[in-house]
C-alpha positions as CSV (number, residue, x, y, z in Angstrom):
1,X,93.0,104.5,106.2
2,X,89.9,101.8,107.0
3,X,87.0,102.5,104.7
4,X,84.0,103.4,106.3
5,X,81.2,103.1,103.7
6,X,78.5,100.3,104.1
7,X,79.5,98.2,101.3
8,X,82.7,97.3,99.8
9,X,84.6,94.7,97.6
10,X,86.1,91.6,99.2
11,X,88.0,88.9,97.2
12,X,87.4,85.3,98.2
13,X,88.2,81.7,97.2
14,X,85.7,78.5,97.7
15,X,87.5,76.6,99.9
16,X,84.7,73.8,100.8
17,X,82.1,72.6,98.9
18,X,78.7,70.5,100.6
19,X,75.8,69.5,99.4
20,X,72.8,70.1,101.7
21,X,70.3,68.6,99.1
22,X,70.2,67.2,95.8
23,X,69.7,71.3,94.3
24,X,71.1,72.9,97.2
25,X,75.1,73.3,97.8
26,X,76.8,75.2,100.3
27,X,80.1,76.7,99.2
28,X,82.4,78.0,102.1
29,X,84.6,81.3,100.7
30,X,87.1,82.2,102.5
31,X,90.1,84.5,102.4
32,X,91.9,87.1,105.1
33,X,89.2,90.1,103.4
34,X,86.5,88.0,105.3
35,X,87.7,89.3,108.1
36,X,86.3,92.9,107.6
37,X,82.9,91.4,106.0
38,X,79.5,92.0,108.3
39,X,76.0,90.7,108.1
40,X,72.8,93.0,109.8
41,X,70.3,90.7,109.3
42,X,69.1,87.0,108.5
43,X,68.7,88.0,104.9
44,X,71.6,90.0,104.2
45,X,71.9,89.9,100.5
46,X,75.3,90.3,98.8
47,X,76.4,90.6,95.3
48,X,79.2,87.9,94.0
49,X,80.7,88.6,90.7
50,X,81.6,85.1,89.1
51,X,84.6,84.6,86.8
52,X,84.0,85.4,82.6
53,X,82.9,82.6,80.5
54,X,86.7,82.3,79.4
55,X,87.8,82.1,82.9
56,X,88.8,85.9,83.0
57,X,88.9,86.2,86.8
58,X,86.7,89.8,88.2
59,X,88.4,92.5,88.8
60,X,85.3,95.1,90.2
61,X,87.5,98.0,92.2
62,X,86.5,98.0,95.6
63,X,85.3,101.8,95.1
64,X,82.3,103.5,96.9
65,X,80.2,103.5,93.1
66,X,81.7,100.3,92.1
67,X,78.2,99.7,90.1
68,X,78.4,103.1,87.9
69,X,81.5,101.3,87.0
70,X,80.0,97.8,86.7
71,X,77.4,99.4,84.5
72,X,79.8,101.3,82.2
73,X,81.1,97.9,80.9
74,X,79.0,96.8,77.8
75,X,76.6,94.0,78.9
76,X,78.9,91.3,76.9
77,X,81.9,92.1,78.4
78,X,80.4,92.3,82.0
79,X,81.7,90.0,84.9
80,X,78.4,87.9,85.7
81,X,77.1,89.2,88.9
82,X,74.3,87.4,91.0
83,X,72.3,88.3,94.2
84,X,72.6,85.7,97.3
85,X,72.4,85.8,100.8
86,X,75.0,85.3,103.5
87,X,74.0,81.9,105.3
88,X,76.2,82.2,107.8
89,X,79.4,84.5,108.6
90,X,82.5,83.8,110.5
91,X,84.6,86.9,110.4
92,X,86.8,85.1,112.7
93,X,88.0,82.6,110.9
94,X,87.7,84.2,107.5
95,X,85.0,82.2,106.8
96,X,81.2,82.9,105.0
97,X,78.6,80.6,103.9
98,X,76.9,81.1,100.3
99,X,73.9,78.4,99.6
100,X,73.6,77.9,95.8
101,X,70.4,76.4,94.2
102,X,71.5,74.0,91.4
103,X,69.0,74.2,88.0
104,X,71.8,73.5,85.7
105,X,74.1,75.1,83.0
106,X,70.9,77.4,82.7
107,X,72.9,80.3,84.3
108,X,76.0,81.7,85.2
109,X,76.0,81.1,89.2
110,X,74.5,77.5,88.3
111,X,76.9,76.7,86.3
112,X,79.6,77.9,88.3
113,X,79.0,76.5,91.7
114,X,78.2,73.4,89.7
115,X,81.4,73.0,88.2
116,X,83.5,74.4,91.3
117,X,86.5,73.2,93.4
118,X,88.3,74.8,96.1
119,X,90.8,77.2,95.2
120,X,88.6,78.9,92.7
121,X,88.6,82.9,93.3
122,X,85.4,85.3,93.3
123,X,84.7,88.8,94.2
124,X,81.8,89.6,96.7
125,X,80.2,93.0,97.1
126,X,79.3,93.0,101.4
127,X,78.7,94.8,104.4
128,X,81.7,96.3,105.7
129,X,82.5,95.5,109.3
130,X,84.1,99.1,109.7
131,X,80.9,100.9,108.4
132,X,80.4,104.0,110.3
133,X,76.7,103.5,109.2
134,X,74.4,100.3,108.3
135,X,73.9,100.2,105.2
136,X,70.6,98.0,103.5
137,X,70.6,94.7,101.4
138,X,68.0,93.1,103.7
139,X,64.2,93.2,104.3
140,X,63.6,91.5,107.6
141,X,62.6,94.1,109.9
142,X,59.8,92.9,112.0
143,X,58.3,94.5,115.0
144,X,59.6,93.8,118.4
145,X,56.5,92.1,119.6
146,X,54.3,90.4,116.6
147,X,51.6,88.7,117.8
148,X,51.5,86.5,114.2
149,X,54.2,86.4,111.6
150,X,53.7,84.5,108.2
151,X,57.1,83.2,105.9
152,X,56.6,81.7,103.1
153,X,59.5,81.1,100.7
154,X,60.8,78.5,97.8
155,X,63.8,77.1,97.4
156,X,65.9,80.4,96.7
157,X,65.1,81.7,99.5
158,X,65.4,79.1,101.9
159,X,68.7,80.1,102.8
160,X,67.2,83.6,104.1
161,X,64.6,81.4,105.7
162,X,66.3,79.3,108.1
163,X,68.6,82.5,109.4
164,X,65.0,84.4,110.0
165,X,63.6,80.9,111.7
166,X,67.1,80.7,113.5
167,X,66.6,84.8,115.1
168,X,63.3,83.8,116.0
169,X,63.7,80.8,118.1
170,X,66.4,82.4,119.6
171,X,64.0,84.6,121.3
172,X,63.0,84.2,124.8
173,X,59.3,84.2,123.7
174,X,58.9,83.2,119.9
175,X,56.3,84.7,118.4
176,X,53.6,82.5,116.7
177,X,54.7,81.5,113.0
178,X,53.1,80.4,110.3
179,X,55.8,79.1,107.8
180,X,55.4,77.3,103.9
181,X,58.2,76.4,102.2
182,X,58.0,75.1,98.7
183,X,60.6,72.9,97.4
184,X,60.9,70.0,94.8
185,X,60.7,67.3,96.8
186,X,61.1,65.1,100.4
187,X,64.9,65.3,99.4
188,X,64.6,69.0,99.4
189,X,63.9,69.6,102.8
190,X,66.3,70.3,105.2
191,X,66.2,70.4,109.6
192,X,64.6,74.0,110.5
193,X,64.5,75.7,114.0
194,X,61.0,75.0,115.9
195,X,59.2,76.5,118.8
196,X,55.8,75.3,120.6
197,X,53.7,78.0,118.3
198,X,55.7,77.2,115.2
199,X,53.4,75.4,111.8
200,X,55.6,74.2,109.7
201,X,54.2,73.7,106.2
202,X,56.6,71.7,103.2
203,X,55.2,72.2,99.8
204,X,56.4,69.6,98.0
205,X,56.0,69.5,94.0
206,X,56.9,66.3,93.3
207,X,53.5,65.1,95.5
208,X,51.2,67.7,92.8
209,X,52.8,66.6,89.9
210,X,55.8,69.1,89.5
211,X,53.8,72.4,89.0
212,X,55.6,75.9,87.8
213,X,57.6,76.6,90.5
214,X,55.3,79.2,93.0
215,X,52.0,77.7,91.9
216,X,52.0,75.7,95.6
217,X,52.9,79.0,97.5
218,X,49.8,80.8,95.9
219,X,47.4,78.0,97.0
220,X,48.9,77.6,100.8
221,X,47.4,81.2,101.7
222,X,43.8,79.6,101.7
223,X,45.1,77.9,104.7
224,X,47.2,81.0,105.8
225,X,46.2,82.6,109.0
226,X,45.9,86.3,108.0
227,X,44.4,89.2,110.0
228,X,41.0,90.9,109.4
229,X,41.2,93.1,106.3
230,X,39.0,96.0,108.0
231,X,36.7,96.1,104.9
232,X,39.4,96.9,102.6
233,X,39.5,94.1,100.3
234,X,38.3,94.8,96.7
235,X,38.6,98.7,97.0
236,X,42.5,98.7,96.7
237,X,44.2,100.0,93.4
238,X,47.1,98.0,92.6
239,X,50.2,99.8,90.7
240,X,50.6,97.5,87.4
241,X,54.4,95.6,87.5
242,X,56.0,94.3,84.2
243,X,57.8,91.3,86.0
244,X,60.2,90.7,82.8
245,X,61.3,94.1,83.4
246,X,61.0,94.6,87.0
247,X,61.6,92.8,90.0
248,X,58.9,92.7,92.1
249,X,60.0,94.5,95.4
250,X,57.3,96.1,98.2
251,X,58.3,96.1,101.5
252,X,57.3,96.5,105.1
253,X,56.7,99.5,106.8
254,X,58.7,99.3,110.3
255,X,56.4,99.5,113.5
256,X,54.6,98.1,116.1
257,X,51.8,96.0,114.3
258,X,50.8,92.6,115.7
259,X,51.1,91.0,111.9
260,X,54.2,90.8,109.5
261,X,54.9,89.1,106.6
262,X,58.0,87.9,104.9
263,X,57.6,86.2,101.7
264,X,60.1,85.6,98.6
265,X,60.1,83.4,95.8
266,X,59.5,83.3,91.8
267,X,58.4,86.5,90.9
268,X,54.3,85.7,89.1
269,X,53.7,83.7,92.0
270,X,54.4,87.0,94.7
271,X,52.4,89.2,92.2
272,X,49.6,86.6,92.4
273,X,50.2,86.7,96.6
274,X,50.7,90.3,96.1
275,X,47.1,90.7,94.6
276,X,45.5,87.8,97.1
277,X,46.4,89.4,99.7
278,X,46.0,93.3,99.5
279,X,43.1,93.4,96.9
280,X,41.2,90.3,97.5
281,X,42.0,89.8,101.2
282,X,42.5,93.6,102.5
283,X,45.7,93.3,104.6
284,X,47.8,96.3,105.1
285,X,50.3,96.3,102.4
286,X,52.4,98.1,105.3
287,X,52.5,94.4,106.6
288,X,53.5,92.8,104.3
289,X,57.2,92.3,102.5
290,X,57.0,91.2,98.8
291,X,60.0,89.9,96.9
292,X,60.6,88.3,93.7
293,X,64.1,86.4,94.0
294,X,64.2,85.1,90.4
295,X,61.6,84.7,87.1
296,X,60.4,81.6,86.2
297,X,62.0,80.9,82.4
298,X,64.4,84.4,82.3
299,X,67.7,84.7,83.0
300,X,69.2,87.8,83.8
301,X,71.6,89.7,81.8
């Protein structure tokens, strides 16, 4: 009997390997439990559990609760896990794309697609193509008509980026979009989708002398085009967030209003955008999707 649930457990192996820039590299899993693997939006987000440190391959049971049973492990005998996006999906052929940002031996999922060559096996939590129900993992939800829409993004979430550019322009009437993505440098950029009321922005580091990564993202919205805060700005109370504890995570209410917001990157830089632009500016935080992808120094147990 098919399962039905939203998520399960798929096993995969990288079978290509290609570097889109000098930190970014594209590994292509594949294996026949692709097949049954779904995406429901640009930035679906998936779990992959990575091999131990001793090359112990993951064995995470593809059960409904498989994290109660993730969680039961103690935290030094845990599979590495890691959050990612599907870059692109071809059930067809078996096939999904995973872009990995390269910093090093400074983590697990670093190291691994650093070090990896086809053949080597992974497990990936996913959407389930026979879901009787979607299921969540993604924040891009926009209205059907938005009269302005501002991205902004670094590096690790570029890959959620270009899938959100590549829905847009796909439209028959693109909305207007307002897009700043901070990377390291020239080498760092890659080809995005454009339209006639695209601005496309590249923050480059390298050309401000290598800043914390985030630090160019927080200075880009004094050239952002935001609506009118209605008198708002100043009078908003701001629910304190311990970043080294907790992600950073405010989302969107779904509707019909004329701005939206998507923007995801190092987590102090979207609590400084967070506070810019609901205290100090007065948008409607129902406008506005917040998300810290990763913390600047940390890495996560």
């Amino acid at each position: 009997m098919p399962h039905t649930r939203p998520y399960r457990i798929f096993n995969a192996a990288c079978a290509r390997l290609e570097d889109i820039t000098p930190h970014l590299r594209r590994v292509t899993f594949a294996g026949p439990e692709i097949a049954g693997m779904n995406t429901w939006a640009p930035d679906q987000r998936i779990k992959i559990f990575f091999p131990h440190e001793d090359g112990r391959l993951p064995q995470m049971p593809d059960e409904e609760d498989w994290y109660a049973t993730y969680k039961a492990v103690p935290v030094k005998e845990r599979v590495p896990m890691r959050t990612y996006t599907i870059r692109r999906l071809r059930a067809e052929r078996q096939e999904v794309d995973v872009d990995f940002v390269l910093h090093g031996e400074t983590g697990p999922a670093s190291r691994w697609a650093t070090r990896a060559k086809p053949g080597d096996r992974v497990q990936i939590s996913g959407p389930n193509r026979q879901a009787t129900e979607i299921g969540g993992g993604f924040e891009w939800k926009p209205p059907r008509a938005p009269r302005q829409v501002l991205l902004m993004a670094d590096e690790t979430a570029l890959p959620a980026l270009v899938g959100i550019l590549e829905q847009l322009a796909a439209r028959e009437d693109p909305p207007p979009c307002q897009v700043f993505a901070e990377v390291a440098g020239r080498a760092d950029t890659i080809p995005l989708p454009a339209w006639p009321q695209l601005d496309l922005d590249w923050l480059l580091r390298e050309n401000h002398g290598d800043p914390r990564p985030g630090t160019l993202l927080v200075k880009a919205l004094d050239r952002a085009r935001l609506p009118s805060g209605g008198g708002s700005a100043g009078g908003v109370e701001l629910a304190p967030i311990d970043i080294d504890e907790t992600v950073p995570w405010e989302l969107a209410k779904a509707g019909e209003g004329e701005f939206y917001a998507w923007i995801a990157g190092e987590s102090e830089a979207i609590m400084a955008i967070r506070r810019i632009l609901i205290k100090e500016r007065g948008i409607d935080r129902a406008q506005l999707n917040l998300m810290g992808y990763w913390r600047h120094g940390k890495v996560y147990d």
